[in-house]
N, CA, C and O of each residue as an XYZ file, in Angstrom:
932
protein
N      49.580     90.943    113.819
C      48.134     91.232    113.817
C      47.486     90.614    112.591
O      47.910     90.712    111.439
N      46.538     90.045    112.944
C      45.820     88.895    111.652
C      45.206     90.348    110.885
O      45.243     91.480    111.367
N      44.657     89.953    109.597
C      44.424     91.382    108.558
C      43.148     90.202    107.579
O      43.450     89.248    106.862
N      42.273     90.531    107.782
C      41.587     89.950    106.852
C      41.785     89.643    105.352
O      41.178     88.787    104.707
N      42.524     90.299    105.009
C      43.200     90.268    103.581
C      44.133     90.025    103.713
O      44.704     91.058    103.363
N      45.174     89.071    104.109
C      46.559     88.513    104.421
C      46.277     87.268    103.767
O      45.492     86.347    103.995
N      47.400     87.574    102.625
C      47.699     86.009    101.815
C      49.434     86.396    102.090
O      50.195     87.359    101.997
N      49.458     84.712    102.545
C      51.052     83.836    102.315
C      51.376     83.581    100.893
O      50.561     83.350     99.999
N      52.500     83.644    100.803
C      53.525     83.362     99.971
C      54.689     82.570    100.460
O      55.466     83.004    101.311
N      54.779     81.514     99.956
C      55.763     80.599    100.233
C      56.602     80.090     99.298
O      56.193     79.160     98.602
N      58.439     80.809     99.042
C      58.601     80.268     97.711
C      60.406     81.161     98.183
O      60.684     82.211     98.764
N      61.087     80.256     97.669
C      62.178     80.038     98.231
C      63.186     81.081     96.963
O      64.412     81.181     97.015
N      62.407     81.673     96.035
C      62.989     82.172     94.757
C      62.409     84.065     95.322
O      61.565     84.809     94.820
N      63.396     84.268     96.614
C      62.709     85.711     96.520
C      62.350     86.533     95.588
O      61.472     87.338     95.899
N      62.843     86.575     94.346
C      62.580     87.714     93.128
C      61.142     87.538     92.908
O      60.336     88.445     92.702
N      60.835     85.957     92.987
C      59.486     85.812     91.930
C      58.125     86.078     93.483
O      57.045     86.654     93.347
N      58.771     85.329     95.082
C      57.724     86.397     96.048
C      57.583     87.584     96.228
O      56.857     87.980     97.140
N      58.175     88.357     95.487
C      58.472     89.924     95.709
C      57.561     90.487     94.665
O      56.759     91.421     94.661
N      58.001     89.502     93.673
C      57.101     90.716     92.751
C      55.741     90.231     92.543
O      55.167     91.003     91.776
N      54.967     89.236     92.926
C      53.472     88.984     93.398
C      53.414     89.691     94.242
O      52.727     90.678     93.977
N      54.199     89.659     96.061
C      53.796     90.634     96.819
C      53.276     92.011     96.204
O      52.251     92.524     96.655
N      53.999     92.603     95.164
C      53.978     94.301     95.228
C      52.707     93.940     93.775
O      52.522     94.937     93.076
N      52.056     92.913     93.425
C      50.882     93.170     92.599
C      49.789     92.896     93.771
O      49.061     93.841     94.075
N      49.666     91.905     94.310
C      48.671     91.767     95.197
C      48.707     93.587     96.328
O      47.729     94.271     96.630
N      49.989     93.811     96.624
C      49.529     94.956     97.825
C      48.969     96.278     96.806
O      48.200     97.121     97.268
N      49.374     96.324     95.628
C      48.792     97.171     94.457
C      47.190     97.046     94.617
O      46.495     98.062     94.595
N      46.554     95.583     94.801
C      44.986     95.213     94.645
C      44.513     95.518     96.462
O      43.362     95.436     96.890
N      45.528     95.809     97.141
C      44.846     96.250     98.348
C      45.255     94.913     99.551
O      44.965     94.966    100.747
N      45.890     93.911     98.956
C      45.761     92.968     99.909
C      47.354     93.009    101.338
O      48.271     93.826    101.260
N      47.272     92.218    102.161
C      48.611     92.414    102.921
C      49.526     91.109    102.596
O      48.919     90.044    102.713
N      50.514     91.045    102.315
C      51.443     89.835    102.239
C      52.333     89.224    102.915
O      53.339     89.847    103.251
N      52.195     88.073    103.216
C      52.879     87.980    104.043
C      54.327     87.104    103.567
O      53.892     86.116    102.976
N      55.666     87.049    103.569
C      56.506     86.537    102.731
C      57.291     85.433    103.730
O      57.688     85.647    104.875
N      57.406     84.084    102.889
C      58.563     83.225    103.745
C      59.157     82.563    102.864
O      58.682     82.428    101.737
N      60.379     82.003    103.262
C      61.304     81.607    101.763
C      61.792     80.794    102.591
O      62.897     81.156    102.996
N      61.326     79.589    103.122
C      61.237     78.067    103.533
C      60.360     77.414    103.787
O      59.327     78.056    103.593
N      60.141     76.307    104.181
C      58.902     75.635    104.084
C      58.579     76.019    105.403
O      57.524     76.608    105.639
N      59.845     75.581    106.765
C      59.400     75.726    107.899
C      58.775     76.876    108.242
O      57.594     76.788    108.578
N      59.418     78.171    108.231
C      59.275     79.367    107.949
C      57.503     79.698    107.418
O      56.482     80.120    107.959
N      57.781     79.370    106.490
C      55.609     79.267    105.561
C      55.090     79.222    106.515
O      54.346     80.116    106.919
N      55.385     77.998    107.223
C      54.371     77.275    107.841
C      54.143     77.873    109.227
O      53.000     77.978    109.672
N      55.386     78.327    110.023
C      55.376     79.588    111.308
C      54.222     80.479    110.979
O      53.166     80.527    111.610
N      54.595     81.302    109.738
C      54.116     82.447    109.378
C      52.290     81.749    109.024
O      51.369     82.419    109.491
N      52.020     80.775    108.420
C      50.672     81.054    108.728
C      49.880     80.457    109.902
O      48.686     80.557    110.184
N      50.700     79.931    110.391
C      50.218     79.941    112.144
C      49.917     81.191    112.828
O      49.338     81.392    113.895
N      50.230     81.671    112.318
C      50.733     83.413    113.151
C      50.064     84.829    112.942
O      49.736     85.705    113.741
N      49.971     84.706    111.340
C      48.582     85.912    110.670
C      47.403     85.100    109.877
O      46.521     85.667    109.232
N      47.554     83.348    110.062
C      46.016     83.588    109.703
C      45.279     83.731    108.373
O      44.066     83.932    108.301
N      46.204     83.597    107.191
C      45.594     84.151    105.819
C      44.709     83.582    105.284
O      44.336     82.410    105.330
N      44.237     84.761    104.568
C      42.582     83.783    103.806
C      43.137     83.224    102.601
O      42.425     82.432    101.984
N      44.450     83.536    102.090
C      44.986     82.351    100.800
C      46.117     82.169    100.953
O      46.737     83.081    101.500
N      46.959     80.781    100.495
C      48.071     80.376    100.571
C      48.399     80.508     99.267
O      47.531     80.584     98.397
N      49.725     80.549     99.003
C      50.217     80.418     97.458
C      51.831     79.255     97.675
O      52.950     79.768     97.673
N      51.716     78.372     97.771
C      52.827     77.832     97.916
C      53.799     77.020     96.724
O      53.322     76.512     95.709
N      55.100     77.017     97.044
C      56.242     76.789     95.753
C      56.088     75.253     96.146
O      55.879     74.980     97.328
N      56.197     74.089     95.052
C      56.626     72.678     95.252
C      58.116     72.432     96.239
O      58.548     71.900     97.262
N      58.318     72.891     95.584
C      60.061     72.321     96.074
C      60.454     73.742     97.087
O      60.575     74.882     96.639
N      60.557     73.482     98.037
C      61.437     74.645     99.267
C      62.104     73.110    100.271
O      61.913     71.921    100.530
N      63.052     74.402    100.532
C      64.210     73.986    101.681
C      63.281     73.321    102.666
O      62.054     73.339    102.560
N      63.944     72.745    103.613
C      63.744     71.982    104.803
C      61.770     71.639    105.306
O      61.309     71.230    106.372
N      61.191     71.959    104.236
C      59.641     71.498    104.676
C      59.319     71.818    103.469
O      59.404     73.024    103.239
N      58.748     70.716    102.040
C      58.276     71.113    101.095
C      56.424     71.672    100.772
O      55.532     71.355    101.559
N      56.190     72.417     99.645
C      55.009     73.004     99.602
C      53.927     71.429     99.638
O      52.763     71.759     99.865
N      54.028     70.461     99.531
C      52.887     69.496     99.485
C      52.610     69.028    101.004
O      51.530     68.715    101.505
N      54.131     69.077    101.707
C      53.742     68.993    103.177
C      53.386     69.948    103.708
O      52.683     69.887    104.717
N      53.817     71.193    103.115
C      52.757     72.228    104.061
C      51.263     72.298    103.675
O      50.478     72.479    104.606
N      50.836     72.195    102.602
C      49.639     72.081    101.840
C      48.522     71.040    102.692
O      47.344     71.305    102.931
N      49.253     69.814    103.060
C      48.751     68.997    103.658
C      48.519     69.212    105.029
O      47.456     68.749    105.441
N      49.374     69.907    106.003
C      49.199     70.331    107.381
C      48.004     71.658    107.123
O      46.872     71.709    107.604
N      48.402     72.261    106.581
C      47.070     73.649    106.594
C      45.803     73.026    106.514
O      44.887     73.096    107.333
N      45.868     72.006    104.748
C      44.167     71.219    104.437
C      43.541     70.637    105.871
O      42.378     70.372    106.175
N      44.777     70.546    106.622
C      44.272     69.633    108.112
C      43.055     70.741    109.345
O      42.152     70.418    110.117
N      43.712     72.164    108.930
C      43.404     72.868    109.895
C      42.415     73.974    109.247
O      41.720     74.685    109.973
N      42.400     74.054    108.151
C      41.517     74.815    107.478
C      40.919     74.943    106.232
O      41.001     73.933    105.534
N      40.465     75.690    105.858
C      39.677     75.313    104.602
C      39.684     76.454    103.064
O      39.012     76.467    102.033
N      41.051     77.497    103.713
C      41.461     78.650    102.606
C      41.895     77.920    101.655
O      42.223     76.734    101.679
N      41.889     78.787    100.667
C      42.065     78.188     99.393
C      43.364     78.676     99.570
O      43.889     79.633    100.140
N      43.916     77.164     98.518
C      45.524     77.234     98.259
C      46.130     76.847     96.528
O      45.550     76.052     95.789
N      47.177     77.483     96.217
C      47.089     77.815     95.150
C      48.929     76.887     95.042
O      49.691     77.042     95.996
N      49.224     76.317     94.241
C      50.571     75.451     94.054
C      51.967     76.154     93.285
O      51.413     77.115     92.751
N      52.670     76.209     93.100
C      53.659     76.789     92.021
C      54.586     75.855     92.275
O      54.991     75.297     93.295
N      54.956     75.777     90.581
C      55.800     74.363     90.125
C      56.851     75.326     89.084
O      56.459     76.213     88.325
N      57.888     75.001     89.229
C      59.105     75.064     88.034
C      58.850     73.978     86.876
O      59.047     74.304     85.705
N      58.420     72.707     87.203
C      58.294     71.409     86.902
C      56.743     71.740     86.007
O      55.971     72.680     86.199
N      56.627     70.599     84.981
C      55.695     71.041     83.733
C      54.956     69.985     83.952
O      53.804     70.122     83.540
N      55.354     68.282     84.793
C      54.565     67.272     84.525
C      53.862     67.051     85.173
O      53.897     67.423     86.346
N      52.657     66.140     84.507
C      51.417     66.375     85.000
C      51.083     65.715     86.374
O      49.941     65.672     86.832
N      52.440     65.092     87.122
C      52.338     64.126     88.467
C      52.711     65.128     89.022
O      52.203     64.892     90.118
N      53.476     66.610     89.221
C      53.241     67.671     90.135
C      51.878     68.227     90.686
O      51.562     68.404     91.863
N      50.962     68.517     89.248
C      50.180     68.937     88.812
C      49.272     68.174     90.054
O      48.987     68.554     91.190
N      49.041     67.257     89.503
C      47.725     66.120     90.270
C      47.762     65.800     91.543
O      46.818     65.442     92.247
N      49.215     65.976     91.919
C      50.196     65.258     93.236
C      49.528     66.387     94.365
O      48.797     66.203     95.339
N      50.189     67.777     93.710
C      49.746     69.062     94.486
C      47.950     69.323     94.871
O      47.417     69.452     95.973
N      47.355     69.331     93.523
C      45.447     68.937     93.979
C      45.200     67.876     94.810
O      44.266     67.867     95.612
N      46.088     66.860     94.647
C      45.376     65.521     95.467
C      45.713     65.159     96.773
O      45.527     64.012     97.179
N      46.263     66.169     97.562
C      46.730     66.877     98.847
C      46.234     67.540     99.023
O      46.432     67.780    100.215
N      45.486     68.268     98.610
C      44.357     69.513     98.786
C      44.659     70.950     98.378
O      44.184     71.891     99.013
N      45.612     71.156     97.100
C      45.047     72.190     96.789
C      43.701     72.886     95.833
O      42.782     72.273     95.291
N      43.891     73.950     95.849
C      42.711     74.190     95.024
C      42.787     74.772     93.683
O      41.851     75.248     93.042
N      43.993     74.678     93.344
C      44.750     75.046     92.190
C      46.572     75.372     92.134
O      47.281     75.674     93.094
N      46.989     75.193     90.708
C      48.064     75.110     90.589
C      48.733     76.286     89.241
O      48.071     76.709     88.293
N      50.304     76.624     89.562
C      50.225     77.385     88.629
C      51.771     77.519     87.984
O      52.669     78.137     88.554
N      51.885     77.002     87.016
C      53.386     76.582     86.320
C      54.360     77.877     86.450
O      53.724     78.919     86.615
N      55.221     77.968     86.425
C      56.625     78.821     86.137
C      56.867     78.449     85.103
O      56.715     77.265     84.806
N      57.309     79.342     84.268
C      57.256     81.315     84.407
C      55.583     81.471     84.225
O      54.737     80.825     83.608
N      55.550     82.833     85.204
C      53.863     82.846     84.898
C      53.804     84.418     84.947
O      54.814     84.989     85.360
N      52.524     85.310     84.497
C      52.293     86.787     84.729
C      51.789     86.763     86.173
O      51.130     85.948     86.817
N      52.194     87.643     86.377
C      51.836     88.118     87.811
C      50.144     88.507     87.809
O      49.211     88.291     88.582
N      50.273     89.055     86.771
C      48.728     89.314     86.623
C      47.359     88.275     86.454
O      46.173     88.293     86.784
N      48.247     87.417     85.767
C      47.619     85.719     86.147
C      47.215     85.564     87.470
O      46.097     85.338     87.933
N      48.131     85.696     87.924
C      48.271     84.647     89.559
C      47.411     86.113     90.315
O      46.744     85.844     91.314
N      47.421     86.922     90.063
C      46.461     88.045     90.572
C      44.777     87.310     90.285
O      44.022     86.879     91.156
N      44.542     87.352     88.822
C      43.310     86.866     88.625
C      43.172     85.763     89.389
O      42.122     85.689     90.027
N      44.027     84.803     89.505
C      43.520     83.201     89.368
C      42.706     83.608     91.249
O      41.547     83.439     91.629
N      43.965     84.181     92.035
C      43.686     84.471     93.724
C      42.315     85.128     93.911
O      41.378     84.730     94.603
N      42.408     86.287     93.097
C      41.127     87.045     93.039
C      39.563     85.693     92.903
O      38.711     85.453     93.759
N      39.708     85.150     91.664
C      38.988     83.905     91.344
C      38.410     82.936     92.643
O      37.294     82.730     93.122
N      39.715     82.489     92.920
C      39.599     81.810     94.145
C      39.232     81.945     95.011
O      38.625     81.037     95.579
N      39.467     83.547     95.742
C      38.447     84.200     96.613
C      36.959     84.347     96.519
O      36.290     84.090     97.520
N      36.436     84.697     95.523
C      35.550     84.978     95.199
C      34.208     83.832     95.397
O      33.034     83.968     95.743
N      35.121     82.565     94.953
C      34.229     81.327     95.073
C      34.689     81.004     96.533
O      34.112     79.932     96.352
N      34.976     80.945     97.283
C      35.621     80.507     98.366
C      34.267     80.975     99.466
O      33.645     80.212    100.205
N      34.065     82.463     99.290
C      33.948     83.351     99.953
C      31.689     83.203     99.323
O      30.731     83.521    100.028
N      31.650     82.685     98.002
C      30.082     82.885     97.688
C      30.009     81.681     98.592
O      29.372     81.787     99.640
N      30.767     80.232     98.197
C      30.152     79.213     98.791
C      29.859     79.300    100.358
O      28.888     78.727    100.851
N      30.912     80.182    101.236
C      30.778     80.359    102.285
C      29.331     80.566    103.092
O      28.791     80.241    104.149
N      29.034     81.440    101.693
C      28.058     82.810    102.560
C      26.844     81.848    101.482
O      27.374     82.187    100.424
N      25.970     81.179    101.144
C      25.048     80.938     99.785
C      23.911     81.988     99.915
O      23.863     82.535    101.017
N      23.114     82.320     99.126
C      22.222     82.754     98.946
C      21.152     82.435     99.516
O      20.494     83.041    100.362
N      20.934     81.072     98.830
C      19.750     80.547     98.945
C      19.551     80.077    100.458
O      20.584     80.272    101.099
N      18.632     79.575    101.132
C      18.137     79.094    101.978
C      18.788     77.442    102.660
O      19.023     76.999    103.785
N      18.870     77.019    101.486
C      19.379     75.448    101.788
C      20.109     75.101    102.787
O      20.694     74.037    102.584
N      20.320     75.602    103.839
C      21.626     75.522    104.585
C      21.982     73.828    104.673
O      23.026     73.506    104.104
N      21.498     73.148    105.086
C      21.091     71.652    105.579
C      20.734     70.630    104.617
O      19.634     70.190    104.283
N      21.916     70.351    104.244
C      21.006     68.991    103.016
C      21.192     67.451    103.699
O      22.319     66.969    103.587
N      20.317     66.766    104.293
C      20.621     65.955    104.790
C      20.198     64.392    103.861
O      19.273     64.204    103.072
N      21.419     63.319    104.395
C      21.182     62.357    103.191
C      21.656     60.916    104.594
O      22.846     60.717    104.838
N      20.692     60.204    105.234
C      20.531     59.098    105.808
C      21.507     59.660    107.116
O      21.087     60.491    107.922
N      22.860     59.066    107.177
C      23.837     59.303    108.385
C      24.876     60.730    108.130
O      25.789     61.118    108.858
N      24.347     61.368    106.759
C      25.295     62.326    106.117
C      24.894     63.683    105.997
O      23.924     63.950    105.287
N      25.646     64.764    106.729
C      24.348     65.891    106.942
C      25.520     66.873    106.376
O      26.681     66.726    106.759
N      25.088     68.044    105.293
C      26.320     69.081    104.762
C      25.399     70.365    105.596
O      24.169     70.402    105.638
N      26.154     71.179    106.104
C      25.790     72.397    106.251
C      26.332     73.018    105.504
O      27.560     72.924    105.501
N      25.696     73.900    104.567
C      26.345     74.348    103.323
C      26.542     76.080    103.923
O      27.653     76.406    103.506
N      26.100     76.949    104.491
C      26.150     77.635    105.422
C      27.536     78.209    106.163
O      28.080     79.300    105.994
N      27.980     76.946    107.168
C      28.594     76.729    108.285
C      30.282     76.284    107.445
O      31.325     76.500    108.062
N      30.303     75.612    105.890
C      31.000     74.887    105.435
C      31.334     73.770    106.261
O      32.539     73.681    106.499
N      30.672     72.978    106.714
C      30.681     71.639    107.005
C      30.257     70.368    106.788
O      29.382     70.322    105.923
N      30.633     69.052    107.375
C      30.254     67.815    107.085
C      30.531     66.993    107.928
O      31.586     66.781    108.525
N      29.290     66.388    107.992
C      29.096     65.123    109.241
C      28.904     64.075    108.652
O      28.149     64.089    107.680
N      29.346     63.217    108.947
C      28.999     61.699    109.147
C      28.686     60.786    110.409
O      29.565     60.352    111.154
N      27.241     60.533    110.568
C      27.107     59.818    111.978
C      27.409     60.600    112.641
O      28.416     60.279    113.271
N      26.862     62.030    112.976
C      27.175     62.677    113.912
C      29.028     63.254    114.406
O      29.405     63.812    115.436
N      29.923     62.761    113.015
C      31.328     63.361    113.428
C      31.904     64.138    112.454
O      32.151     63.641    111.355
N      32.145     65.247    112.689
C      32.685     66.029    111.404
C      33.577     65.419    110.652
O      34.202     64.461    111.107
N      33.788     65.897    109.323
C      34.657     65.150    108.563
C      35.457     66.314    108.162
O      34.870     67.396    108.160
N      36.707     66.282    107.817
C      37.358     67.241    107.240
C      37.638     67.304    105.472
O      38.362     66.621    104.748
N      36.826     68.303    105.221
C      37.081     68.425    103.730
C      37.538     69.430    102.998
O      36.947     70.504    103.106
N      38.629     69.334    102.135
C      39.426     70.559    101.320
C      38.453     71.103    101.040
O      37.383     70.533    101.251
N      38.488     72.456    100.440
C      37.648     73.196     99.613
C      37.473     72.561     98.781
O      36.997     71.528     99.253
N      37.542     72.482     97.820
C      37.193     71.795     96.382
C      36.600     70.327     96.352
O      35.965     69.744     95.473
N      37.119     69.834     97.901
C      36.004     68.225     97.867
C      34.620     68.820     98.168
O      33.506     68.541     97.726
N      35.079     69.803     99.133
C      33.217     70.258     99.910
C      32.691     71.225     98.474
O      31.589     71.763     98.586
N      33.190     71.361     97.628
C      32.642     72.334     96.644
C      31.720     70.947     95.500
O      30.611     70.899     94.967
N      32.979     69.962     95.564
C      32.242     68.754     94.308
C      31.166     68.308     95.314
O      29.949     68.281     95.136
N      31.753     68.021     96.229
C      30.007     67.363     97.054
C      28.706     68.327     97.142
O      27.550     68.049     96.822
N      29.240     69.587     97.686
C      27.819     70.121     97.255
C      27.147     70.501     96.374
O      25.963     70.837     96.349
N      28.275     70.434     95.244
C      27.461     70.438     93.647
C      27.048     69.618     93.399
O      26.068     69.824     92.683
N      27.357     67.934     93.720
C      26.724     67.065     93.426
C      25.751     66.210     94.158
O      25.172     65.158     93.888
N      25.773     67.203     95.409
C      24.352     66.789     96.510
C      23.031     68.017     96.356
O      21.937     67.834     96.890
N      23.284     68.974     95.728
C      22.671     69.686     95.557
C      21.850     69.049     93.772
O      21.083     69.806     93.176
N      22.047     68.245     93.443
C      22.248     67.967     92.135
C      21.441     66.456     92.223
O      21.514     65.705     91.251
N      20.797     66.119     93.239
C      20.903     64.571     93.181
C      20.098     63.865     92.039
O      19.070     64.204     91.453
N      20.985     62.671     91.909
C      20.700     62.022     90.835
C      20.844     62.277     89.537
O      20.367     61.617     88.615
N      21.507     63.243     89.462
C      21.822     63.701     87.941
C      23.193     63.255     87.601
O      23.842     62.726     88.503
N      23.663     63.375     86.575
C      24.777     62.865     86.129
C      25.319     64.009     85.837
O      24.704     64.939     85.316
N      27.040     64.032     86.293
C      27.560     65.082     85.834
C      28.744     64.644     84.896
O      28.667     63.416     84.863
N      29.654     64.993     84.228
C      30.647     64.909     83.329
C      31.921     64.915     84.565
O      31.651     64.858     85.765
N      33.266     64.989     84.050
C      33.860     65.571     84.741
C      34.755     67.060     84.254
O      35.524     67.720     84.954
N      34.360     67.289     82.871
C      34.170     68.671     82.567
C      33.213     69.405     83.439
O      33.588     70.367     84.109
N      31.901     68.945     83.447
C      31.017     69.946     84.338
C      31.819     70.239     85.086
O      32.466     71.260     84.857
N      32.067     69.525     86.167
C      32.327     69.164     87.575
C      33.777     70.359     87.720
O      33.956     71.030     88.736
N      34.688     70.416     86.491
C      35.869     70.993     86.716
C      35.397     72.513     86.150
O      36.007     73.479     86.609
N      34.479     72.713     85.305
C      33.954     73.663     84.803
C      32.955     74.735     85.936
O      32.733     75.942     85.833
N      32.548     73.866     86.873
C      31.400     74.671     88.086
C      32.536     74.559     89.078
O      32.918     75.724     88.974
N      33.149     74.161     89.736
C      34.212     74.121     90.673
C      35.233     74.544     90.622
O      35.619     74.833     91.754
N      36.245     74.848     89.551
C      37.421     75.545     88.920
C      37.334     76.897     88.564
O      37.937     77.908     88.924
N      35.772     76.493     87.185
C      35.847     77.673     87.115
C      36.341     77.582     85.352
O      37.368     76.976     85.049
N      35.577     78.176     84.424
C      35.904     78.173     82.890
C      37.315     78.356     82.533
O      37.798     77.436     81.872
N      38.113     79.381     82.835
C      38.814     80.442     82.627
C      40.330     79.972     83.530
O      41.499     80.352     83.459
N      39.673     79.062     84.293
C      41.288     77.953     84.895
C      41.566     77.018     84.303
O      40.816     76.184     83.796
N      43.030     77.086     84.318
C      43.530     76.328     83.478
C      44.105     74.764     84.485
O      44.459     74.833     85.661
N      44.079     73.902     83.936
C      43.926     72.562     84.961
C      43.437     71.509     84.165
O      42.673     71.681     83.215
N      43.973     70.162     84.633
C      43.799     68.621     84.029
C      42.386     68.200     84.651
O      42.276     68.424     85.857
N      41.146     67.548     83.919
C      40.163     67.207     84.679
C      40.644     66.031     85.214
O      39.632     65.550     85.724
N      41.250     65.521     85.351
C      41.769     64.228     85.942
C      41.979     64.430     87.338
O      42.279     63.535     88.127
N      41.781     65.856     87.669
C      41.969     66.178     88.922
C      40.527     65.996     89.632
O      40.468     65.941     90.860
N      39.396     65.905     88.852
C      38.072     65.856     89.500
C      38.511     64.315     89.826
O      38.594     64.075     91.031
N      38.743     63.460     89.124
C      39.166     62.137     89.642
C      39.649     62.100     90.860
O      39.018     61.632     91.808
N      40.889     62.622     90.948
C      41.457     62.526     92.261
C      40.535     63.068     93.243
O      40.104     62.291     94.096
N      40.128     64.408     93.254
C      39.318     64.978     94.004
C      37.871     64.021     94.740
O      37.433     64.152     95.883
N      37.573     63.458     94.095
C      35.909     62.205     94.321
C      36.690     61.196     94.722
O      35.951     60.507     95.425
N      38.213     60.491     94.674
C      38.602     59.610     95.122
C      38.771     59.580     96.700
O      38.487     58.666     97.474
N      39.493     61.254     97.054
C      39.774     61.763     97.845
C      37.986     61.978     99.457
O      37.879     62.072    100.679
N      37.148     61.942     98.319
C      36.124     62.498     99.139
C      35.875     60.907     99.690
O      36.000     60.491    100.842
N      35.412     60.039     98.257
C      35.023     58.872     98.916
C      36.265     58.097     99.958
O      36.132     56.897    100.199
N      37.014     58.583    100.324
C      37.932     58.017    101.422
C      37.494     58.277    102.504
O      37.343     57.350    103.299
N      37.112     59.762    102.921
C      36.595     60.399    103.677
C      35.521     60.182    104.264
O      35.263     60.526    105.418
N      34.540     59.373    103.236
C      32.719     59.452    103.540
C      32.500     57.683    103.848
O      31.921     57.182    104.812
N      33.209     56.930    102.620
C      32.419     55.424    102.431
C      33.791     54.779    103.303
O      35.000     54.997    103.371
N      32.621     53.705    104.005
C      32.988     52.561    104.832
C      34.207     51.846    103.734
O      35.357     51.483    103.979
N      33.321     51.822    102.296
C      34.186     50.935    101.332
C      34.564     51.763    100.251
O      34.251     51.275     99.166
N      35.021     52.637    100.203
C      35.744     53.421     98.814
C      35.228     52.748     97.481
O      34.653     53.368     96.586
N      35.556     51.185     97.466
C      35.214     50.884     96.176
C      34.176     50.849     96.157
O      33.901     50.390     95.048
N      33.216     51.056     96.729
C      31.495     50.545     96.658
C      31.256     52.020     97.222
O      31.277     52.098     98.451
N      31.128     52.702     96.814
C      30.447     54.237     97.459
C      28.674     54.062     97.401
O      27.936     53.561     96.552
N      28.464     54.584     98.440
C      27.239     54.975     98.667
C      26.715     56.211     97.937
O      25.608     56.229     97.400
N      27.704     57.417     97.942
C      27.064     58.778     97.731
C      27.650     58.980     96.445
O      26.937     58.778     95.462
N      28.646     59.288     96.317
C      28.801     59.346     95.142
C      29.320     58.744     94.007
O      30.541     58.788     93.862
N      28.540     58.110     93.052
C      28.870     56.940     92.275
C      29.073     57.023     90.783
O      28.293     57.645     90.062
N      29.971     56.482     90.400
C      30.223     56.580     88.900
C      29.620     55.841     88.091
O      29.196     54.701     88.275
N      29.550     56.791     86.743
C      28.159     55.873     85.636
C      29.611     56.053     84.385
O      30.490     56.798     83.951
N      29.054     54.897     84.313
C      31.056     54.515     83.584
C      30.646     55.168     82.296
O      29.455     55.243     81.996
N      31.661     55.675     81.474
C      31.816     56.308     80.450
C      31.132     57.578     80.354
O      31.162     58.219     79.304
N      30.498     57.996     81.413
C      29.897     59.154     81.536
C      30.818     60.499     82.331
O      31.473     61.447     81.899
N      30.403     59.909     83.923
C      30.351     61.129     84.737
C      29.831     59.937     86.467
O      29.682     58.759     86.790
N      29.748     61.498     87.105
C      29.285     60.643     88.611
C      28.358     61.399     88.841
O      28.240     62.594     88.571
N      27.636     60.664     89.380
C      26.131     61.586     90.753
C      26.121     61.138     91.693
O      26.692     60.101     92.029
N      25.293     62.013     92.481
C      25.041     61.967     94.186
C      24.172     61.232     93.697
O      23.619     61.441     92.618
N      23.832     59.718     94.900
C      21.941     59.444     94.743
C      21.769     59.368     96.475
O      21.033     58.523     96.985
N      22.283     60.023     97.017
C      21.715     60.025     98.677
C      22.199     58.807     99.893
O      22.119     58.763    101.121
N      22.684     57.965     98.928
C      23.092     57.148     99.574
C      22.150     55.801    100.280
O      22.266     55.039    101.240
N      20.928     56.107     98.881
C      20.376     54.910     98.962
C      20.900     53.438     98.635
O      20.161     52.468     98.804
């Protein structure tokens, strides 16, 4: 039975899924546990969770290939765990689509906040406040609302965190952002993370959007600065 509060855990070191499980079901949430990749990947076919937490390295289906099949089908936020310290896990895991990453050995109470965090933004951008639902830019239309994106009339599929930099920086047009801002409004102050990942992340989008990657239309870099949206004039 799907549970609106059902986060996966995927991580082949039962001691260390066990004892997140029993902090998260402490905060009220349901867990769901698998200790293989194939396995992960059954299990969130099956309940559906609004967050993933997945290990790099598992048996017979690793966390970047599952990371990559979910980014395909949905848009929950997913969270990485590495034994490994270097920064090509790090970037490797975001630039597949997660939405954060989180080294071993870590507090449980960490990885409590960071999920909590993640929800939270996941769940405002979902729902916005304001009115804007529709920002439309020539052949490129965001429903900020709906969490979607068209091009020429065909949806495009975008991780969380690409559809989070684009609508910060379509909501933003023509301004210049850093890529501190960018990791600072999208991450989040208080996460810990390489901005080099906003790199990957805008590389990742313009694959998605421009005919020519190297020549972007929408979002363009002002060298030694930062990037802005200009509409795609």
């Amino acid at each position: 039975m799907v549970n609106n509060k059902t986060i996966l855990i995927v991580d082949d070191e039962k001691e260390i899924g066990q004892l997140i499980r029993d902090y998260l079901k402490g905060e009220g949430f349901q867990v769901i546990l698998a200790f293989d990749g194939e396995e992960g990947l059954k299990a969130y076919r099956k309940y559906d969770p609004i967050l993933a937490i997945l290990d790099i390295m598992l048996p017979k289906l690793d966390g970047i290939e599952i990371c990559k099949i979910i980014r395909n089908e949905s848009t929950i936020p997913i969270l990485m765990l590495s034994a490994k310290k270097s920064e090509t896990d790090k970037i490797l895991g975001v630039g597949f689509g997660a939405d954060n990453y989180i080294t071993k050995p870590f507090s449980p109470s960490e990885v409590v906040a960071r999920i909590k965090a993640q929800l939270r933004r996941y769940t405002k951008l979902s729902s916005p406040k304001d009115n804007r639902n529709i920002l439309k830019f020539e052949k490129l239309e965001i429903d900020v609302k709906a969490y979607n994106v068209y091009l020429d009339g065909k949806e495009i599929d975008l991780a969380a965190k690409e559809f989070e930099i684009l609508t910060y920086l379509s909501t933003n047009i023509n301004q210049v952002f850093t890529r501190e801002q960018i990791f600072n409004h999208v991450w989040g102050y208080r996460e810990y993370g390489d901005i080099n990942t906003v790199t990957v992340h805008i590389r990742r989008i313009r694959e998605k959007l421009e005919k020519d990657p190297k020549k972007p239309k929408y979002i363009k870099t002002v060298w030694g600065v930062g990037y802005k949206f200009d509409g795609g004039e």
